[in-house]
C-alpha positions in Angstrom: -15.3 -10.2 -5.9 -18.6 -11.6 -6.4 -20.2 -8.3 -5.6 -18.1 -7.5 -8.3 -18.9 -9.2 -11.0 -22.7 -9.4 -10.4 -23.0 -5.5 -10.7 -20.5 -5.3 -13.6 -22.7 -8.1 -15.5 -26.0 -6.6 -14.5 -25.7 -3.8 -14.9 -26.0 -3.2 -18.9 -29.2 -5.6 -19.0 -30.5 -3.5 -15.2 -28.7 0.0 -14.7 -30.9 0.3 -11.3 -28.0 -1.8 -10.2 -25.3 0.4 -10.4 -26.3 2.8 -7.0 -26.8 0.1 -5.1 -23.3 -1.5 -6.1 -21.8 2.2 -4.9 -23.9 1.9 -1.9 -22.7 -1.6 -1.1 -19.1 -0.5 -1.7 -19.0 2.7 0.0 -20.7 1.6 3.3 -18.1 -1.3 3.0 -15.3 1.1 2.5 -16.4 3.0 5.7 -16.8 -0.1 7.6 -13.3 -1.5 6.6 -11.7 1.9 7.4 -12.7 1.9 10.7 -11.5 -1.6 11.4 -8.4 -0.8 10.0 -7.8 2.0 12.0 -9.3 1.3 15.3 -10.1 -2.2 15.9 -7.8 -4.6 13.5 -4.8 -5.3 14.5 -2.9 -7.6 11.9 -0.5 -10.7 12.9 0.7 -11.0 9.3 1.9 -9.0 6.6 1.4 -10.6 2.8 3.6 -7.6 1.0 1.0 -7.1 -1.7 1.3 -11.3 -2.7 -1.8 -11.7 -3.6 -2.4 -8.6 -5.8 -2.0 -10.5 -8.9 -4.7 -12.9 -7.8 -7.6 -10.0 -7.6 -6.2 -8.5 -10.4 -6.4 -11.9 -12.3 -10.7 -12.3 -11.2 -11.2 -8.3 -11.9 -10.0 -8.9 -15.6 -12.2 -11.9 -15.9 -15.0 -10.2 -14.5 -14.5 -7.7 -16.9 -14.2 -10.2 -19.7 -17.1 -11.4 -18.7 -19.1 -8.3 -18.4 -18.5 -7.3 -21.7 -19.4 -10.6 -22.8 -22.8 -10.1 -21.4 -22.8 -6.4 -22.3 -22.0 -7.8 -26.2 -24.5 -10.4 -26.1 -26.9 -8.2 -24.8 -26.4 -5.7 -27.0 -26.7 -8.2 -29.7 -29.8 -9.7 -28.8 -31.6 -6.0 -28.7 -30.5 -5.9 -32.5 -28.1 -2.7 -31.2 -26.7 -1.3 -34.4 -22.9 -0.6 -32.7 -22.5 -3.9 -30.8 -20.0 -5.3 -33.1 -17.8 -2.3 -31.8 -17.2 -4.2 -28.7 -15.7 -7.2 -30.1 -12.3 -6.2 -29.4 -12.8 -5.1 -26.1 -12.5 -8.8 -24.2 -9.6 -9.2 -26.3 -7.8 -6.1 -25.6 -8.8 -7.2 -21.9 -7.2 -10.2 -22.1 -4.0 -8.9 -23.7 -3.7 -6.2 -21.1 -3.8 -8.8 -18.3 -0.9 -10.9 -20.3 1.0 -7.7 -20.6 0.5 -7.5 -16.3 1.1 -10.7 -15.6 4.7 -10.7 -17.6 5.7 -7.2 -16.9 4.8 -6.9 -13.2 3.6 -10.2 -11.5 7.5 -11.3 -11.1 8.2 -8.6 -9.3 6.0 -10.0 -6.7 7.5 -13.8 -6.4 10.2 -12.3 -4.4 10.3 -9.8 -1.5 11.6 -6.4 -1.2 14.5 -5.9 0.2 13.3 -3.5 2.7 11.1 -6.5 3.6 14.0 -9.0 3.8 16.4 -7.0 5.6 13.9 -6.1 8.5 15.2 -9.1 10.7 18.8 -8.1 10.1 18.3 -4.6 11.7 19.7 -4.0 14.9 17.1 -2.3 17.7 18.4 1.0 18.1 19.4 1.8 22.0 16.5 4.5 23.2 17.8 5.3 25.7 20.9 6.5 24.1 18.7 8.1 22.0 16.7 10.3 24.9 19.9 11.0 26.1 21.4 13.0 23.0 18.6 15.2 22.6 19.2 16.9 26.4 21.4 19.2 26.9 24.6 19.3 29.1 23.1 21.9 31.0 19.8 20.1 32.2 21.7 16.5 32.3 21.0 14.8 35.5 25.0 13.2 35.4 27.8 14.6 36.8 30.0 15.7 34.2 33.4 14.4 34.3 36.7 16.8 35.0 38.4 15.1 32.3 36.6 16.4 29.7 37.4 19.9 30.5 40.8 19.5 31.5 42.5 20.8 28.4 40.8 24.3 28.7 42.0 24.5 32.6 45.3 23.6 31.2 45.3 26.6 28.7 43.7 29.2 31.0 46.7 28.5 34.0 49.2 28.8 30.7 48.3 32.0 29.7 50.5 34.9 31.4 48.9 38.2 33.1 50.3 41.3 31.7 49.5 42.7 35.2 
């Protein structure tokens, strides 16, 4: 997050900044991916808990790059710098509006989540078993299944 905010504040006062941000990111993001998928392995699951807390430091990162941006812009004597005035506000309301519409939704756990433990473990071997045909099944089939179609065969009368 510092990363972060150090580009984002930087880079209105040094725009050289910005493509080495993106470099830093996207060698991290090909770094990360390949952990993920090959080497990581994690013990713990946090369901997405701690979302509202990065989303809380991007927003003030943002506030506080359009702080800079504003007084930087200000101090250059830049003729539309009072435009972004409202901008940190309209940041801040936005993050209110997050943290009351969605943020409860992640104080308690999903139900998926909750009713993992009460899930039986299916029986796979069960499973293997209803997938093969009759034909290729290594048990002997019972006579009692069949018995009713013997019964009906002997029934039946020849017209001989």
């Amino acid at each position: 997050m510092q990363i972060v905010t150090i580009v984002l504040c930087y880079s209105c006062i040094a725009p050289l900044i910005i493509p080495f941000g993106a470099l830093y990111f996207g060698l991290g993001w090909l770094v990360l991916r390949n952990q993920a998928l090959k080497v990581y392995v994690p013990r713990y699951e946090s369901y997405g808990r701690m979302w509202p807390h990065i989303n809380n430091r991007i927003l003030a990162s943002m506030v506080l790059y359009q702080v800079t941006m504003f007084g930087y812009f200000g101090v250059q004597q830049f003729v539309y710098a009072p435009l972004l005035i409202p901008l940190p506000i309209l940041t801040v309301l936005f993050g209110f509006i997050c943290s009351k519409k969605f943020y409860p939704s992640f104080q308690h756990q999903a139900l998926e989540v909750a009713a993992s433990e009460v899930k039986e473990v299916p029986n796979m071997e069960l499973i293997y078993r209803s997938f093969i045909p009759l034909s290729l099944s290594f048990e002997k089939i019972d006579d009692d299944q069949f018995e009713g179609a013997r019964f009906e065969v002997s029934r039946q009368t020849s017209f001989v």
